[in-house]
C-alpha positions, 0 to 999 in steps of 0.5 A: 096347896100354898097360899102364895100368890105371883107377884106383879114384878114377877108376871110382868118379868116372865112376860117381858122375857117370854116375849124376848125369847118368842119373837126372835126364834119364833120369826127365825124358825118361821123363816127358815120353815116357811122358806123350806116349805115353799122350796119343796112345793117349788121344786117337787123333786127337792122332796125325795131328798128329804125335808132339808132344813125342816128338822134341823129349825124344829130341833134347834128352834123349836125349844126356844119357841116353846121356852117363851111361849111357856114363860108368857102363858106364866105370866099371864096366868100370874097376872090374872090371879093377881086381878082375881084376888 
């Protein structure tokens, strides 16, 4: 194992970048899922033609998401071992 730490500049920035990445794509893929979602319950026809638009959001934006939770949990993680030492 090596004995470098994260640095504060660095886990703030993993932080700040996760969170620019998250928010956008997560509210965009949210809105286009939920709005897909409740279409189908609406219409109960709309479902033998398929989830429409669901795979596409999870396909497009479902990286993004996971991209930028995976730099906030980083980020967090690395600030926490910064207070531990």
């Amino acid at each position: 194992m090596s004995d470098r730490r994260p640095t504060l500049a660095g886990s703030i920035a993993l932080l700040v970048i996760g969170l620019l990445v998250l928010i956008p794509s997560g509210l965009c893929t949210g809105t286009v899922l939920i709005g897909q979602l409740a279409t189908i319950m609406r219409n109960r026809h709309f479902v033998r033609g398929g989830l429409g638009l669901v795979p596409i959001a999870l396909i497009i934006g479902g990286p993004f998401v996971a991209l930028g939770g995976i730099m906030i949990w980083k980020g967090i993680a690395g600030l926490r071992a910064r207070r531990e030492d």
